[in-house]
C-alpha positions as CSV (number, residue, x, y, z in Angstrom):
1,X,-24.0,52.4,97.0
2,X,-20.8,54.0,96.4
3,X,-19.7,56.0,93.4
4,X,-18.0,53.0,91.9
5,X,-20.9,51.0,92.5
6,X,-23.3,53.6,91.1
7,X,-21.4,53.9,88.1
8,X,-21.3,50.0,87.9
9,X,-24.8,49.3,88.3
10,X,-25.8,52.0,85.8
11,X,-23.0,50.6,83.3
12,X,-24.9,47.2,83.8
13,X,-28.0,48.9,83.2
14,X,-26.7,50.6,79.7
15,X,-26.1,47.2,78.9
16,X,-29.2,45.1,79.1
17,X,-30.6,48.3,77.8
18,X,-28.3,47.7,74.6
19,X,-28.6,44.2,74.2
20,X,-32.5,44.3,74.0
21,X,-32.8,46.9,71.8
22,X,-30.3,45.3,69.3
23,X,-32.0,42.2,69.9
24,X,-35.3,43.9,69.0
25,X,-33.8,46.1,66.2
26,X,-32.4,42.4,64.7
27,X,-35.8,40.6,65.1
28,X,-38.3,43.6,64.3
29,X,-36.7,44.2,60.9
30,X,-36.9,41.0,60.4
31,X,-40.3,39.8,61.7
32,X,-40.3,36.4,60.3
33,X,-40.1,33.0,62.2
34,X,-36.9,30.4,61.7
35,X,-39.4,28.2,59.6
36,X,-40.3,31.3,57.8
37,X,-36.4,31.7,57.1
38,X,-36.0,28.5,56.1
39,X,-38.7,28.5,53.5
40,X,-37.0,31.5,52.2
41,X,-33.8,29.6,51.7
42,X,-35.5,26.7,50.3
43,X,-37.4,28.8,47.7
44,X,-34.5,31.2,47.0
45,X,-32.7,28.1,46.3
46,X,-36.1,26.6,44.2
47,X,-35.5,29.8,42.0
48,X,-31.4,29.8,41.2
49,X,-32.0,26.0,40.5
50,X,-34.7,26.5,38.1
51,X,-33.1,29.8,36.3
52,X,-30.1,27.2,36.1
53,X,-31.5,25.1,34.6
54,X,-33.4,27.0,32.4
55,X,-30.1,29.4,31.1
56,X,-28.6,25.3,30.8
57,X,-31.1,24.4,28.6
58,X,-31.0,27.7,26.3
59,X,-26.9,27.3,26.0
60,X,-27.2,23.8,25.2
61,X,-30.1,24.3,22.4
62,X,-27.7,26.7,21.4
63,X,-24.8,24.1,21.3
64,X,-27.1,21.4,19.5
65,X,-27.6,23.7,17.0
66,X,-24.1,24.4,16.1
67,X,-23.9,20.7,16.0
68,X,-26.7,20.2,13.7
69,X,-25.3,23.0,11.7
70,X,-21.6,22.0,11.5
71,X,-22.7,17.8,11.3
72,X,-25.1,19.0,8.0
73,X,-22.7,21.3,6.8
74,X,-19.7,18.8,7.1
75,X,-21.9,15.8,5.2
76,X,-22.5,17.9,2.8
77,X,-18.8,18.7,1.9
78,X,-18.0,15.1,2.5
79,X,-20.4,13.7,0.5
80,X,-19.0,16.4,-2.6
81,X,-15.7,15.1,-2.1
82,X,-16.9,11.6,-2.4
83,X,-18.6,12.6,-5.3
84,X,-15.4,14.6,-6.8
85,X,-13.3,11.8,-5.7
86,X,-15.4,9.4,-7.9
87,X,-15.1,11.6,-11.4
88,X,-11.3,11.9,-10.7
89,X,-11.3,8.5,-10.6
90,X,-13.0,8.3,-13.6
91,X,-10.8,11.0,-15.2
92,X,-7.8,9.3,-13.9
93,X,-8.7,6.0,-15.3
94,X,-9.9,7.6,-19.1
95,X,-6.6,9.8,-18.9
96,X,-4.7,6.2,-18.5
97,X,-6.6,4.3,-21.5
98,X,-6.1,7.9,-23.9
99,X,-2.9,7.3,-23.1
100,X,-2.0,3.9,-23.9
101,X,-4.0,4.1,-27.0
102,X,-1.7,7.6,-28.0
103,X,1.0,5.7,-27.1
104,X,0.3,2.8,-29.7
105,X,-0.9,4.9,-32.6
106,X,2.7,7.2,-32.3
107,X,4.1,4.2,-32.7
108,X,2.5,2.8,-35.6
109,X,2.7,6.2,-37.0
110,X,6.5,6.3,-36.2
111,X,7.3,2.4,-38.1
112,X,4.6,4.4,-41.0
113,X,7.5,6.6,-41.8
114,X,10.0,4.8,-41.0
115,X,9.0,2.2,-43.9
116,X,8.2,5.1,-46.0
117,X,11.6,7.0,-46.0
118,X,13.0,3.3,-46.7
119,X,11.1,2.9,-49.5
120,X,12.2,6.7,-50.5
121,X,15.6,5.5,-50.3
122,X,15.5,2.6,-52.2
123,X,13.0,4.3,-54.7
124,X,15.9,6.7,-55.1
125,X,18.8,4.3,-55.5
126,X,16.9,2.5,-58.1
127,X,15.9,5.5,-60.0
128,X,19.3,6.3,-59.5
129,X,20.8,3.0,-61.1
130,X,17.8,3.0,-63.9
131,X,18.7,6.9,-64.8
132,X,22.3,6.1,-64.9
133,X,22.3,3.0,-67.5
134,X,19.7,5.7,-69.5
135,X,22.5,7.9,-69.6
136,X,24.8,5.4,-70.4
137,X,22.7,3.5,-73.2
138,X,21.1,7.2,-74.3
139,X,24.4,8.1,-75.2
140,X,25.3,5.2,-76.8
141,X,22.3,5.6,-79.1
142,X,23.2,9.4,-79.7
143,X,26.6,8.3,-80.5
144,X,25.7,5.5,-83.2
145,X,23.0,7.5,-84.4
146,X,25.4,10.5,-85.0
147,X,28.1,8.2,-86.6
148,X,25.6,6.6,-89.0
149,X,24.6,10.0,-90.5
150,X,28.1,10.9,-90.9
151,X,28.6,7.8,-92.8
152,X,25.6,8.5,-94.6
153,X,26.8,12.2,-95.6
154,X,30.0,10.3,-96.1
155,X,28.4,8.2,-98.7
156,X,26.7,10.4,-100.2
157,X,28.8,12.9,-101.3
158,X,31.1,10.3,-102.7
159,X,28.4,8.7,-105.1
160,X,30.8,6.3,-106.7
161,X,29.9,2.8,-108.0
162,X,30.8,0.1,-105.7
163,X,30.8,-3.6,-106.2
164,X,27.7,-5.2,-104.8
165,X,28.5,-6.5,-100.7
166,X,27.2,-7.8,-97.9
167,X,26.6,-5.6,-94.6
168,X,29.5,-7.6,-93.1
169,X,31.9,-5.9,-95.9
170,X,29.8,-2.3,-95.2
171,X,31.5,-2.3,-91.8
172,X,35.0,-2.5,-93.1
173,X,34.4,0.2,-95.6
174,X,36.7,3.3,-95.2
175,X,34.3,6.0,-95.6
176,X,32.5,4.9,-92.6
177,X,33.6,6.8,-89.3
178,X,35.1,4.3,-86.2
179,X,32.6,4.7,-84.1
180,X,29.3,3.8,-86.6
181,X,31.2,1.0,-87.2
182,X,31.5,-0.7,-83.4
183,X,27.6,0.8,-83.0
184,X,26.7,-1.3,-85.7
185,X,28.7,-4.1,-84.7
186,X,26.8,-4.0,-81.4
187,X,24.0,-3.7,-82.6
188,X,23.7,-6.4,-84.8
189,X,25.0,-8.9,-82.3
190,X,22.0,-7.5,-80.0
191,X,19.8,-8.0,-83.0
192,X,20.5,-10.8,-85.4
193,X,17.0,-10.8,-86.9
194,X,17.1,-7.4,-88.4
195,X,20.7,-8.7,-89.4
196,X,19.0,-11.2,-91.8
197,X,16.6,-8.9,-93.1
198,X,19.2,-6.4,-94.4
199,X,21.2,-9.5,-95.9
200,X,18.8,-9.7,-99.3
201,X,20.1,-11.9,-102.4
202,X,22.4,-9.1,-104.5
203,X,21.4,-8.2,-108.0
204,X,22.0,-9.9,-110.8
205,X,23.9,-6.7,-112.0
206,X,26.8,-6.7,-109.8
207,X,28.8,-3.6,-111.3
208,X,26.0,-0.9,-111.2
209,X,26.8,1.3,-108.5
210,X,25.7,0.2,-105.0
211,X,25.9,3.4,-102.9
212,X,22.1,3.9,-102.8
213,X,22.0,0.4,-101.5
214,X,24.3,0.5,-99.1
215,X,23.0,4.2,-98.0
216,X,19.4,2.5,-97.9
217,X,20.5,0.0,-95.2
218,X,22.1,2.4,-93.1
219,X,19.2,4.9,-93.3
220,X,17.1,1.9,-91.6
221,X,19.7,1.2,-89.1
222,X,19.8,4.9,-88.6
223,X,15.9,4.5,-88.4
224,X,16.2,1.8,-85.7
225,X,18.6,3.7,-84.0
226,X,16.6,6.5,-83.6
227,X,13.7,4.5,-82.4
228,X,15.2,2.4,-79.7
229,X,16.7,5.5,-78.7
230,X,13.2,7.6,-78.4
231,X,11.8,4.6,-77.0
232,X,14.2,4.6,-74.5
233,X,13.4,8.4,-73.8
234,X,9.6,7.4,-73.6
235,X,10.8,4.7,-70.9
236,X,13.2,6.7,-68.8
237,X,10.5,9.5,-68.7
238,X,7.9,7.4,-67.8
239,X,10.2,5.9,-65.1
240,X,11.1,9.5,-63.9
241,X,7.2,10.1,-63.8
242,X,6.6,7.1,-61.8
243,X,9.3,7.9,-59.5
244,X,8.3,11.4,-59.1
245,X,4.5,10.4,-58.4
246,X,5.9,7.6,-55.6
247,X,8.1,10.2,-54.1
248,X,5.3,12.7,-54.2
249,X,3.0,10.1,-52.6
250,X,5.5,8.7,-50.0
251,X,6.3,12.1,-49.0
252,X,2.7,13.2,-48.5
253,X,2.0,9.9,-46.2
254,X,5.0,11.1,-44.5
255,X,4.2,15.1,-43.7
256,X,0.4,13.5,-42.8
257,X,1.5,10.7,-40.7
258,X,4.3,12.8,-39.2
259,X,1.5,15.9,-38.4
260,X,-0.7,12.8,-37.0
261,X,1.9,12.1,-35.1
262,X,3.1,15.3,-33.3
263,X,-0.4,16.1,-33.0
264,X,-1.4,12.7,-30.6
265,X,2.2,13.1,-28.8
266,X,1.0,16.7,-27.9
267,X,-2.8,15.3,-27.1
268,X,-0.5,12.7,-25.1
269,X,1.4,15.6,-23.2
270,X,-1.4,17.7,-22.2
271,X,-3.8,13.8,-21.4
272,X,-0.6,13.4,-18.7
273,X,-0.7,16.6,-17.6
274,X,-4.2,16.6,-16.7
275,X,-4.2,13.0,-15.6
276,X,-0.9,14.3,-13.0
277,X,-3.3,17.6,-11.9
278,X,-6.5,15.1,-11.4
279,X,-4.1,13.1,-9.4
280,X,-2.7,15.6,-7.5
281,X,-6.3,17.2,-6.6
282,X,-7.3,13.5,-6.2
283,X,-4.7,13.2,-2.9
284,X,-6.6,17.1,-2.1
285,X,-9.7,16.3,-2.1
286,X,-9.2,12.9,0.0
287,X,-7.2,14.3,2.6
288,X,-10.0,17.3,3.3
289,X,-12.6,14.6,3.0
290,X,-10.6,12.8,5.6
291,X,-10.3,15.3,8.0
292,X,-13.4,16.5,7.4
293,X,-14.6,13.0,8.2
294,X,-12.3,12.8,11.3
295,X,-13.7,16.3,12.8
296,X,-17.2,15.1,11.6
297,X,-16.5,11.8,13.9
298,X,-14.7,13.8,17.2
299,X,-17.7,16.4,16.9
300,X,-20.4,13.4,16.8
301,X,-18.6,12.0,19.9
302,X,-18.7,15.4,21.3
303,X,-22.1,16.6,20.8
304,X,-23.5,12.9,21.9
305,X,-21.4,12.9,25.3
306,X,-22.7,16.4,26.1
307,X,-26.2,15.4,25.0
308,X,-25.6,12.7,27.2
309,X,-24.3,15.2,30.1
310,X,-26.9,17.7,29.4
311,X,-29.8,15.3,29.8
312,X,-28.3,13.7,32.8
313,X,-28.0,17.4,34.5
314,X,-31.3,18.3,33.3
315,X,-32.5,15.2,35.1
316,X,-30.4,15.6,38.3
317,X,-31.6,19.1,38.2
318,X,-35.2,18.5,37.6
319,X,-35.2,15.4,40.6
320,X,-33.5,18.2,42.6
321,X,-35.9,20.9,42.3
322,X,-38.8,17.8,42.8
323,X,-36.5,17.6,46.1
324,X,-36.8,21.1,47.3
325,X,-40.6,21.3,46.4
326,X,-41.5,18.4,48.3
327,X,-39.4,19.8,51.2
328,X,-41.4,23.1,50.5
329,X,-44.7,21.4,50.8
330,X,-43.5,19.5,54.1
331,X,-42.5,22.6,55.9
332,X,-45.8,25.0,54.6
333,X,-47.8,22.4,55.8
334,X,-50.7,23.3,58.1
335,X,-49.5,20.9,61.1
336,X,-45.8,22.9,60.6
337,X,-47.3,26.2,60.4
338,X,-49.5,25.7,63.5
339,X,-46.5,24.7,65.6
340,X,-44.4,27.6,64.5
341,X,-47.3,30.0,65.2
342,X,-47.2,28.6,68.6
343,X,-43.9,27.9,69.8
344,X,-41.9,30.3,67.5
345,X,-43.4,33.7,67.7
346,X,-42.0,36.6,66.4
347,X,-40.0,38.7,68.9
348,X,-42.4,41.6,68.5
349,X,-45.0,39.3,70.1
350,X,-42.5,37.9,73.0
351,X,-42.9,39.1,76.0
352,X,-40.0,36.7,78.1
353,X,-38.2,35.0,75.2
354,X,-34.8,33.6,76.6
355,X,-31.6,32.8,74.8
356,X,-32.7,29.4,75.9
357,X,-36.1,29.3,73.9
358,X,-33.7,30.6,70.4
359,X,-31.5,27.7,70.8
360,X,-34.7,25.8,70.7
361,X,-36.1,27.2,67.6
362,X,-35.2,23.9,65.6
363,X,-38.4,21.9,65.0
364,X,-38.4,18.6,64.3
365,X,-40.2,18.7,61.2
366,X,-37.0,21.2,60.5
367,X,-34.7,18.7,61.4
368,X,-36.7,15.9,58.6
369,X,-36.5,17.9,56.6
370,X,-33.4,18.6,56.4
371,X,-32.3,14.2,56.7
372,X,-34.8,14.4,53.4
373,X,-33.0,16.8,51.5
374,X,-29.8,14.7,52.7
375,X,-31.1,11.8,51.6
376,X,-31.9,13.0,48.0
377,X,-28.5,14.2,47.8
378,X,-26.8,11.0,48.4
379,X,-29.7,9.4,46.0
380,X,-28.7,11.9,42.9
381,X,-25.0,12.8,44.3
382,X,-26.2,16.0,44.3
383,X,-24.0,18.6,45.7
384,X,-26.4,21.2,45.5
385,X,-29.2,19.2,48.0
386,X,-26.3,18.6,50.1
387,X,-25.4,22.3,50.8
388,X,-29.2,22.9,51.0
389,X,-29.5,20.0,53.8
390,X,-27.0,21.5,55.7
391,X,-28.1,24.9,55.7
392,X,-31.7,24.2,56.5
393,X,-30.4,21.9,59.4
394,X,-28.6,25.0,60.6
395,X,-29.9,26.7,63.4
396,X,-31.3,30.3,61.4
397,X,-30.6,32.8,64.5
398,X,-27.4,31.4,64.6
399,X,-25.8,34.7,63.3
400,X,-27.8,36.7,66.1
401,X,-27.1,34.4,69.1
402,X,-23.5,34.9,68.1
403,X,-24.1,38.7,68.1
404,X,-25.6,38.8,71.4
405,X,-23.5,36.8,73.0
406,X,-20.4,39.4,71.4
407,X,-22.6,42.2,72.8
408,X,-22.8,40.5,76.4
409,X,-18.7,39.8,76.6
């Protein structure tokens, strides 16, 4: 050979040399068949399904129970404000009656005293006209009485004999002052009867002096004077007293009906003031119970759709790990196990493997296995039996085929 062929041939040599040991270095740390691999996958993936669905189940327990929590919770403040809702009602509606029945009585007490300070008025006006014909007639009386005792005095000190006359000539006499005269004129037309008792048969002697007589009759008209006049005292007091005790009762009625009344209008103020506060918390309370109502309902639709969603997982999952245990137990299986044994030994054992035997490492029971874990994909639409199907159909040396062949170019 020559150099260059030397230093081809041992380049060549290096080579092989390289490509078995990495091939050896690859399988030795390995040592495990493709069916071996694939049951590795297939239990690897057992495991991350059933830790899935496992952490699944403890996150949605812990979901259910802030539904249970927040659906109890929720009833119970919507059954409160049904329950508040129902006493303002009731508040509302006893506020309304208090009200109208406030609103009747102030107005009865209202025409009370109305009626009352009429009747004060025309109390007064009479007692007004009755104390001003007292006065009038009072002083009347004073003035006749006080003109009949000046006659009298009159009389008196004269002491002359008169000729016997009638009381009809008495009131023409001289000695008797204007004004007794037109009181006794008046008063005998008001009373003709005690006219005819004064007017006695005269004496049968007619020249004696007549000034007691005369004096006599005017002391009695004096007397009857003085009593109408007293009488009419007696009257005008006992009218003032009658007036006074009315305007004493009227006025009472009045300060009690008038404290009655300011006392229901000021019930009646603070009835609509809490009747307008139980309103107003009314239109509260029923728009939290509404919304409370409205997040009970979207939280009820929530938690039932992802109860629904959680059990329908839990079922996909639990059909899918069914799935890859069945697969398991296909390719563990004695008959599978035997064949790999024999026609896929380990590389530590093989003495003349080829490329040509790895490409054959793909059993058959590999390749049902894998159109079973396909099928139960498209059975549960499972994309996690589907990535599984086509991994396990995969050829497992794949990845150290590629290598060698990277190694050779």
């Amino acid at each position: 050979l020559t150099a260059s062929g030397f230093q081809i041939s041992c380049r060549f040599s290096r080579m092989k040399s390289v490509v078995a040991l990495a091939f050896v270095g690859i399988c030795h740390g390995a040592e495990v068949t493709p069916v071996q691999k694939v049951l590795q996958l297939m239990s690897s993936m057992l495991e991350k399904g059933k830790k899935e669905k496992h952490e699944e189940q403890t996150a949605f327990a812990a979901y259910k129970q802030f539904c249970d929590d927040t659906t109890v919770e929720k009833n119970r403040a919507i059954n409160e404000a049904n329950d508040h809702i129902s006493v303002l009602n009731a508040d509302i509606e006893k506020a309304v009656a208090t009200i109208e029945k406030l609103t009747g009585e102030i107005a009865e007490l209202e025409e009370d005293v109305s009626i009352w300070e009429g009747d004060i008025k025309a109390a007064t006006k009479v007692r007004e006209i009755e104390n001003a014909d007292y006065d009038k007639t009072h002083a009347d009386y004073s003035e006749s009485v006080d003109a009949l005792e000046r006659a009298i005095k009159v009389l008196k000190d004269k002491s002359v004999n008169t000729a016997q006359a009638s009381l009809l000539q008495l009131k023409s006499l001289d000695a008797i002052p204007a004004e007794a005269k037109r009181a006794i004129n008046v008063f005998l037309q008001q009373d003709p009867e005690f006219l005819e008792n004064l007017q006695s048969p005269p004496e049968a002697n007619a020249y004696e002096g007549q000034s007691s007589g005369i004096i006599e009759m005017l002391n009695k008209l004096l007397d009857k004077f003085i009593d109408e006049r007293t009488q009419l005292e007696k009257d005008e007091m006992n009218g003032k007293h009658a007036y006074d005790m009315l305007l004493q009762d009227l006025k009472a009625q009045i300060a009690q009906a008038s404290s009655d009344r300011d006392e229901k209008a000021e019930f009646k103020a603070e009835t609509m003031q809490a009747k307008a506060d139980a309103e107003g918390d009314l239109q509260d309370t029923i728009t939290t119970r509404d919304a409370d109502q409205k997040y009970l309902d979207d939280l009820t639709a929530t938690c039932e759709q992802k109860a629904a969603d959680f059990e329908s997982r839990q079922q996909l999952r639990a059909e899918e790990i069914e799935a890859i245990e069945k697969a398991i137990e296909i390719i563990s299986s004695n008959a599978v196990s035997g064949n790999a044994e024999k026609h896929l030994p380990t590389l530590l054992q093989t003495k003349a493997s080829s490329l040509a035997q790895l490409r054959a490492e793909r059993s058959p029971t590999q390749a049902r296995v894998a159109q079973y874990l396909q099928d139960q994909a498209r059975q549960l639409n499972s994309r996690v039996l589907s990535a599984l199907a086509v991994r396990v159909a995969d050829d497992p040396f794949k990845k150290v085929k590629k290598m060698i062949k990277d190694l050779i170019v």
